[in-house]
N, CA and C of each residue as an Amber inpcrd file, in Angstrom:
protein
   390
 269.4640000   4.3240000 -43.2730000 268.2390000   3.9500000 -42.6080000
 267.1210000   3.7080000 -43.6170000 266.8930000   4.8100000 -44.7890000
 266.0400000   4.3500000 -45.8240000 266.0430000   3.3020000 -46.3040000
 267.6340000   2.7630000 -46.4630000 267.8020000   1.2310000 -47.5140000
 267.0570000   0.3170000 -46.4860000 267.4230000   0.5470000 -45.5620000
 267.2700000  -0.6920000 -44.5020000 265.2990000  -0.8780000 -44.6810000
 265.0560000   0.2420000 -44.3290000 263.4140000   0.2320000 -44.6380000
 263.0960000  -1.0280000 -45.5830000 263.9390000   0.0010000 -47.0430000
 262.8980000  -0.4890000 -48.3380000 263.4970000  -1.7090000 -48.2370000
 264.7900000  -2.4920000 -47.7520000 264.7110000  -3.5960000 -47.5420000
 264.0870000  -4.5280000 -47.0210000 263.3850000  -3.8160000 -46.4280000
 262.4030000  -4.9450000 -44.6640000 261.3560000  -4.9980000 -45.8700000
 260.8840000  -3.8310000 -46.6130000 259.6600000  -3.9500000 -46.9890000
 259.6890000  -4.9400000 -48.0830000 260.7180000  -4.7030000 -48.9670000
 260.5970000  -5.6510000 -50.2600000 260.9870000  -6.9210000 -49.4190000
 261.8590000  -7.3040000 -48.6200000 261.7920000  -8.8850000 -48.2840000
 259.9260000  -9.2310000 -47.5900000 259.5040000  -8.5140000 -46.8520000
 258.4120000  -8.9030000 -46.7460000 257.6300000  -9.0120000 -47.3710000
 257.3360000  -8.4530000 -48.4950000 255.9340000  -8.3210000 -49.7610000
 256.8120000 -10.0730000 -50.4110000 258.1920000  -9.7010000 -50.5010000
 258.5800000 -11.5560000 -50.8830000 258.1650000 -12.4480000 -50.3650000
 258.3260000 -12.5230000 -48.9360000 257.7840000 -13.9860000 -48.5850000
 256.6140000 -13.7730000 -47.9220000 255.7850000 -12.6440000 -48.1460000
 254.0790000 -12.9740000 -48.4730000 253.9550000 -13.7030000 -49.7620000
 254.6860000 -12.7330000 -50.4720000 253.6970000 -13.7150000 -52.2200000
 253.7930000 -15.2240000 -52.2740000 255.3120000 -15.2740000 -51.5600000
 255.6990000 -17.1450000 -51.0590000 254.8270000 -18.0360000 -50.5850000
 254.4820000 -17.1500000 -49.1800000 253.3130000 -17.2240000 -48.3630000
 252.1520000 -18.2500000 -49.1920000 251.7390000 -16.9440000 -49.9730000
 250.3320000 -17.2700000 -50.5710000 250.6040000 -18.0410000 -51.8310000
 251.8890000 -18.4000000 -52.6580000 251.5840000 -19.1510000 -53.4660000
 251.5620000 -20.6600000 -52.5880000 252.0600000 -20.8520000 -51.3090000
 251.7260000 -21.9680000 -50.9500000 250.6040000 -22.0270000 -50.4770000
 249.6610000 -21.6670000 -50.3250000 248.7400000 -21.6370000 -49.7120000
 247.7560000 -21.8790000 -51.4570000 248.2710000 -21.6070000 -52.2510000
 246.9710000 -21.1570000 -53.7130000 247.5800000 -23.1270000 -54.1490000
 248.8120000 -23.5540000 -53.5720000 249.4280000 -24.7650000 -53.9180000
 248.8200000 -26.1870000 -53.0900000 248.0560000 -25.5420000 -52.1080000
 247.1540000 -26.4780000 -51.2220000 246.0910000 -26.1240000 -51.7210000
 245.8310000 -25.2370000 -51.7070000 244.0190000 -25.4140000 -51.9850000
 243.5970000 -26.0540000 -53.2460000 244.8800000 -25.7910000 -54.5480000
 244.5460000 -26.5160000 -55.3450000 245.0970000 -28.0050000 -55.3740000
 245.5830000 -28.5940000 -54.8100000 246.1420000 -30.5260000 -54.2840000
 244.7910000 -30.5780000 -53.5020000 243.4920000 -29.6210000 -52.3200000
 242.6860000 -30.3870000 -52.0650000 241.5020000 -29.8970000 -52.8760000
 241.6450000 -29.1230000 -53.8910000 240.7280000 -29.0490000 -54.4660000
 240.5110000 -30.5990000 -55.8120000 241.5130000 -30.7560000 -55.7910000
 241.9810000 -32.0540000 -56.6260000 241.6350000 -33.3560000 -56.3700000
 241.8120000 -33.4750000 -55.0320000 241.2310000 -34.3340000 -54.2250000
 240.1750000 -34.4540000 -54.2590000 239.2550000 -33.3430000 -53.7660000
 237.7770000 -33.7810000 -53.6750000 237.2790000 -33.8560000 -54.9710000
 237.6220000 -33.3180000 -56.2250000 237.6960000 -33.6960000 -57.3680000
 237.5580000 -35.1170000 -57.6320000 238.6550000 -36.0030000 -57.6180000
 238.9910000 -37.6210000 -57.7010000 238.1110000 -38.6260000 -56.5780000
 237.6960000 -37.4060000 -55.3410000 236.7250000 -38.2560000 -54.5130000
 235.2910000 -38.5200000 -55.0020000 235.0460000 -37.5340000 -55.8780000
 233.4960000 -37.2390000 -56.1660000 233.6570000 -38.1520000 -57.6210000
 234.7000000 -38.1500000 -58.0260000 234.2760000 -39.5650000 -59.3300000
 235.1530000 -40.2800000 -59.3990000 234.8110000 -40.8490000 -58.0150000
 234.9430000 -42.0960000 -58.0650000 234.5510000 -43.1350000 -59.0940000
 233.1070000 -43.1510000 -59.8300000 233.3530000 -43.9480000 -60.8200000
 234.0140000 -44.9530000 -62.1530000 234.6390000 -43.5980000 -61.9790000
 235.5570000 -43.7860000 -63.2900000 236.6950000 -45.0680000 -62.9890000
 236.2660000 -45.7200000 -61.6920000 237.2520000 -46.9060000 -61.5310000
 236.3740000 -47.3220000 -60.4930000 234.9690000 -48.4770000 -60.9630000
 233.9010000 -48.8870000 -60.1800000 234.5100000 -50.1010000 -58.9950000
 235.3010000 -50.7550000 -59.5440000 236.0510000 -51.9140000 -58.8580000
 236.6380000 -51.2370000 -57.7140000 237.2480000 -49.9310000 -57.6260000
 238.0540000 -49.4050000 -56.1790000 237.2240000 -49.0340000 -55.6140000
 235.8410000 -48.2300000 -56.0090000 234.8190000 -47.8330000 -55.1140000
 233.7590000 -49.0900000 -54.6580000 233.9370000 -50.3560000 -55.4170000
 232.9710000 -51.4630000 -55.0300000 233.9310000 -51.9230000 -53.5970000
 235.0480000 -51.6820000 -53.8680000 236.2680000 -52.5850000 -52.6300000
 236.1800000 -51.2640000 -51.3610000 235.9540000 -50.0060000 -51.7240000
 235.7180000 -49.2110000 -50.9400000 234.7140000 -49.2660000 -49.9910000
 233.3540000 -49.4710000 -50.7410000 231.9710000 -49.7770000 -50.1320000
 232.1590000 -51.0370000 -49.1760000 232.6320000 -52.0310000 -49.9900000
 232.6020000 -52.8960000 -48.5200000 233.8450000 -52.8960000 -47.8020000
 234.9640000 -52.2890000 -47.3620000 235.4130000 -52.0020000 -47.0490000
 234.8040000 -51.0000000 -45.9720000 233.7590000 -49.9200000 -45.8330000
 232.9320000 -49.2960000 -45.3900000 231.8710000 -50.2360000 -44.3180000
 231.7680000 -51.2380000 -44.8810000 230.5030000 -52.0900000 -44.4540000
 231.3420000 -52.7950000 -43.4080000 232.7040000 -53.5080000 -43.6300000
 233.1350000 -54.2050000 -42.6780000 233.6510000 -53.1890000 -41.5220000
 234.0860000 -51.9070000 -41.4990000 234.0360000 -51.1930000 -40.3780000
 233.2060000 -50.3020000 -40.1100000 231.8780000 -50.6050000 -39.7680000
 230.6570000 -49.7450000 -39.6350000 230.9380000 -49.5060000 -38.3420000
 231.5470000 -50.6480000 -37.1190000 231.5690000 -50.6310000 -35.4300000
 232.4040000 -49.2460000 -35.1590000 233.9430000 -49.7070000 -36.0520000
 234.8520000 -48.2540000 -35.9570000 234.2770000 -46.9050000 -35.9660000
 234.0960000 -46.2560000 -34.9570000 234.0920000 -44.8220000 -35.0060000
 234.7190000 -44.3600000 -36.2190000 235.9250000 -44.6870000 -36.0100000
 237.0180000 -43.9490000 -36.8290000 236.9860000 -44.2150000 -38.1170000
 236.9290000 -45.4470000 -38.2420000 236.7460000 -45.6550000 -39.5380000
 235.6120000 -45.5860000 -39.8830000 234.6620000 -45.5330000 -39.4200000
 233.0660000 -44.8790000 -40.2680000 233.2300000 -43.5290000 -40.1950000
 233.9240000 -43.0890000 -39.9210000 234.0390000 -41.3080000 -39.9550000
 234.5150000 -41.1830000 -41.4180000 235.7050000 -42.0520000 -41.6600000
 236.7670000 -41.6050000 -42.6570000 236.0220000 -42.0900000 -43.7670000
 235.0810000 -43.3100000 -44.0080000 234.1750000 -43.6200000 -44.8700000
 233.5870000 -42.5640000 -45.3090000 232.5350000 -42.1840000 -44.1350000
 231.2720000 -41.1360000 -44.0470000 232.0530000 -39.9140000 -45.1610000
 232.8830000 -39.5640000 -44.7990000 233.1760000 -38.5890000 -45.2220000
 233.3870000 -38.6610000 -47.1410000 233.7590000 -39.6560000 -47.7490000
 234.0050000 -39.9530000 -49.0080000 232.4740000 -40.2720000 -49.7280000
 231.9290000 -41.2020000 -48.4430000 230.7480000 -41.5970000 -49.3210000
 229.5740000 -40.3720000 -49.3060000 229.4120000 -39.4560000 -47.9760000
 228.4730000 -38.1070000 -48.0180000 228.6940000 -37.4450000 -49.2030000
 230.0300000 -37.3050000 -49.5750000 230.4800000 -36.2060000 -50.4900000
 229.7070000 -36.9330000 -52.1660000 230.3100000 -37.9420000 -52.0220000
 229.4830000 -39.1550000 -53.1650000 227.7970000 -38.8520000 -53.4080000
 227.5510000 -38.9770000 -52.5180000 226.1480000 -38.8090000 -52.5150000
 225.8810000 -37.4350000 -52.6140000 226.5540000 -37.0000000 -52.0250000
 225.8340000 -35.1550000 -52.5280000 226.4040000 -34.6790000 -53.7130000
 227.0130000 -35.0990000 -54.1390000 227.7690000 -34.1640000 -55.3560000
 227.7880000 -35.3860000 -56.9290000 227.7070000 -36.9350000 -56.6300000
 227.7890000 -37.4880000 -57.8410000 226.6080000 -38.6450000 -57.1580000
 225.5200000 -38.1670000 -56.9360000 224.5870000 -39.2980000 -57.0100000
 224.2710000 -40.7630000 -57.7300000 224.1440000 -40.1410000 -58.6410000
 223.7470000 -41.5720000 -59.6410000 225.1300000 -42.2410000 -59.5790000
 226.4330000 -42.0020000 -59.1680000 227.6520000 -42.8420000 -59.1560000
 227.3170000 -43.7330000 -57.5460000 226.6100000 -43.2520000 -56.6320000
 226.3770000 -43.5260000 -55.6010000 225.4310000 -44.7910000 -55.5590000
 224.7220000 -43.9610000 -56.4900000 223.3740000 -45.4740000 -56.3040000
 223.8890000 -46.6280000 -57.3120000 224.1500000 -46.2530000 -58.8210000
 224.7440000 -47.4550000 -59.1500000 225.6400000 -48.4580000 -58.3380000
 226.3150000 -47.8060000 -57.4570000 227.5300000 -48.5280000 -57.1540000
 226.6750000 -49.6590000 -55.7000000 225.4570000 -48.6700000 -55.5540000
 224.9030000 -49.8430000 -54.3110000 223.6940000 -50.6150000 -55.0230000
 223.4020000 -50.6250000 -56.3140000 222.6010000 -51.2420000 -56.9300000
 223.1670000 -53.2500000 -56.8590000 224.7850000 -52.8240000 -56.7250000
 225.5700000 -53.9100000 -56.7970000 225.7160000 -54.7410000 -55.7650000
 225.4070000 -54.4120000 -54.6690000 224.9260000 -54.7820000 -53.5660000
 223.9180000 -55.6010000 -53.3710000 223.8720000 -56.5360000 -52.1790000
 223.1490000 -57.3340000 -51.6310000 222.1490000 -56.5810000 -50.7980000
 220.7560000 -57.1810000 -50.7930000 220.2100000 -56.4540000 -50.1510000
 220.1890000 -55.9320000 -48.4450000 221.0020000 -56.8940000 -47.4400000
 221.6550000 -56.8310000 -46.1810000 222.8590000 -55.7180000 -46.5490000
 223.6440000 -55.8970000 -47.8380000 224.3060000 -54.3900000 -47.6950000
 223.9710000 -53.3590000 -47.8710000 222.8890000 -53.0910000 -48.5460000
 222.2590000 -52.0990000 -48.8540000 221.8060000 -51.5570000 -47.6680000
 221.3800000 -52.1790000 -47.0140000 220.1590000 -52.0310000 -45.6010000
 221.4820000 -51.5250000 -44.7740000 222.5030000 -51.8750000 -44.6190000
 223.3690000 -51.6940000 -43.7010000 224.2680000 -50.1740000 -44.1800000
 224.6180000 -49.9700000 -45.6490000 224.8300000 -48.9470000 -45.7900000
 223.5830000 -47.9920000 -45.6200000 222.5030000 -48.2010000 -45.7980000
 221.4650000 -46.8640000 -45.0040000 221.5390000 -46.7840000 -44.0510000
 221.4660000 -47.5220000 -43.3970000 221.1710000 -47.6990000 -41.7530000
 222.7400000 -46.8100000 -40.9310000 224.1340000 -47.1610000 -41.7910000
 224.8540000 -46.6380000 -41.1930000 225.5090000 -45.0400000 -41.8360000
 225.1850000 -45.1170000 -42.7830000 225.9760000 -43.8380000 -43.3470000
 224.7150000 -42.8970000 -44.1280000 223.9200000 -43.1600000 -43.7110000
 222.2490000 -42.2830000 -44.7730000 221.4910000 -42.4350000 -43.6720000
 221.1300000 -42.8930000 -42.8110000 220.3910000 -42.9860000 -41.6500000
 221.1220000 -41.6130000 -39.9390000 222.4160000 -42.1540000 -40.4070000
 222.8030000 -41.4160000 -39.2700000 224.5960000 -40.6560000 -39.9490000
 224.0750000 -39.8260000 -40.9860000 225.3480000 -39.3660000 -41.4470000
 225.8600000 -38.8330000 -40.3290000 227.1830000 -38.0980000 -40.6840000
 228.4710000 -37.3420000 -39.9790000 228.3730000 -35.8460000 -40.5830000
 228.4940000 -35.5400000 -41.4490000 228.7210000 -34.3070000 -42.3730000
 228.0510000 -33.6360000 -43.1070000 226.4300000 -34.1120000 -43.4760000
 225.5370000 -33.4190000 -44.0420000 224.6300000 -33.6760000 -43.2320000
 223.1360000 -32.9620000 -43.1190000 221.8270000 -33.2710000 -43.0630000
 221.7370000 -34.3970000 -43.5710000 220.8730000 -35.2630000 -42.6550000
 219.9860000 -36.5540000 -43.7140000 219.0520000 -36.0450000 -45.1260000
 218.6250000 -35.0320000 -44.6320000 217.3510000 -34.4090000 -45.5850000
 218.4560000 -34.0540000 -47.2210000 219.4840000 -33.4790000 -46.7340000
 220.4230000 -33.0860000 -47.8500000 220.4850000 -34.6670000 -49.0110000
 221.0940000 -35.6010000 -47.8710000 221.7910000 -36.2410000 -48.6890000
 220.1750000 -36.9860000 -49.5160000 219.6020000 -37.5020000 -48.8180000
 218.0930000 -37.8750000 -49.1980000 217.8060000 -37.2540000 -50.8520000
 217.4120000 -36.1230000 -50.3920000 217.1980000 -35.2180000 -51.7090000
 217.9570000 -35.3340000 -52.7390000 219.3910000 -35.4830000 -52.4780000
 220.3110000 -35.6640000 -53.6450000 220.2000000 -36.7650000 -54.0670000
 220.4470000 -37.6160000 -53.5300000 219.6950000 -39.4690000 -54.0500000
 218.4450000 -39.0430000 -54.9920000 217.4500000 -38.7070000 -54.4700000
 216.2070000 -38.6620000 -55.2350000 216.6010000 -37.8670000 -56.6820000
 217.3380000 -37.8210000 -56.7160000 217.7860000 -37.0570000 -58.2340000
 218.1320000 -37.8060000 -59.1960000 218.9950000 -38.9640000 -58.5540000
 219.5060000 -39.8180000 -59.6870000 218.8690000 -40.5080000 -60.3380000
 218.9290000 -40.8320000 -61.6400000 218.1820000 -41.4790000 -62.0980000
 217.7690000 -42.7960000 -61.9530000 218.3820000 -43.9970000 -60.8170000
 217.7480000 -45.1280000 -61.2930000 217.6930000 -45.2040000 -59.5870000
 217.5650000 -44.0020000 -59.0410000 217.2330000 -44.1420000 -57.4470000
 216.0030000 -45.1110000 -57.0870000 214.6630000 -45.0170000 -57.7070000
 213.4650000 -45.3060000 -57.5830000 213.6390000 -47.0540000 -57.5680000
 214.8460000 -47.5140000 -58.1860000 214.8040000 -48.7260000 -58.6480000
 215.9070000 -49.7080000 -57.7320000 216.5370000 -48.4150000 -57.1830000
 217.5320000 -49.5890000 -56.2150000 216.7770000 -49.5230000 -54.7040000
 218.1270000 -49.9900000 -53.8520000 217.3400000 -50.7700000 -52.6730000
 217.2750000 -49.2190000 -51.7060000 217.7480000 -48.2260000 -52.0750000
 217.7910000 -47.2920000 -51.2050000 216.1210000 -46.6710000 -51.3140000
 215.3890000 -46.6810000 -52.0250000 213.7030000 -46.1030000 -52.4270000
 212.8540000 -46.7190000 -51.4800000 213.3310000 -47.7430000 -51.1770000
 212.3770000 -48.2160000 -49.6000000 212.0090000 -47.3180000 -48.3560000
């Protein structure tokens, strides 16, 4: 009856630690992720095809959700990658990315993301300072 115990117990403390190394094996694949989401820069051409890509489904719920969510994080966490990348922009896109994803975010405060813009350095100079 003892073996049987210390058996239950050591198989269970096993596939806890299992448990939790999968769990330490996700958090770090989405910690990775939001990693590669937030610099985006480092490959301006996929985030320029991204942005309008963003712009042509502003109507989509769904797909302005799944936008919102890449570009909020953009803006709160790598600003100046944010504004450069809409410096490149026309001024109807510009107007249309405020109007749809900074005007009426999903996932932060407006006031949040606002403030974080105002940080970057060439904020004052693109079309978002209006």
């Amino acid at each position: 009856m003892r073996t049987l115990v210390v058996f239950l117990s050591l198989l269970t403390s096993f596939s806890l630690a299992l448990a939790n190394q999968d769990i330490n094996t996700q958090k770090l694949e989405l910690q990775k992720k939001f990693i590669s989401d937030i610099n985006q820069c480092s490959n301006p051409q996929q985030l320029y095809r991204f942005i309008q890509n963003a712009l042509k489904n502003v109507s989509n719920h769904e797909e302005r959700a799944r936008h919102a969510a890449l570009l909020e994080e953009l803006i709160k966490y790598n600003p100046s990658c944010f504004v450069a990348s809409v410096k490149k922009l026309g001024p109807k896109s510009c107007e249309k990315i405020e109007e749809s994803y900074l005007s009426e975010p999903f996932f932060y405060p407006r006031e949040d993301l606002k403030a974080s813009l105002a940080t970057a350095k060439d904020f004052k100079a693109s079309c978002l300072a209006s």
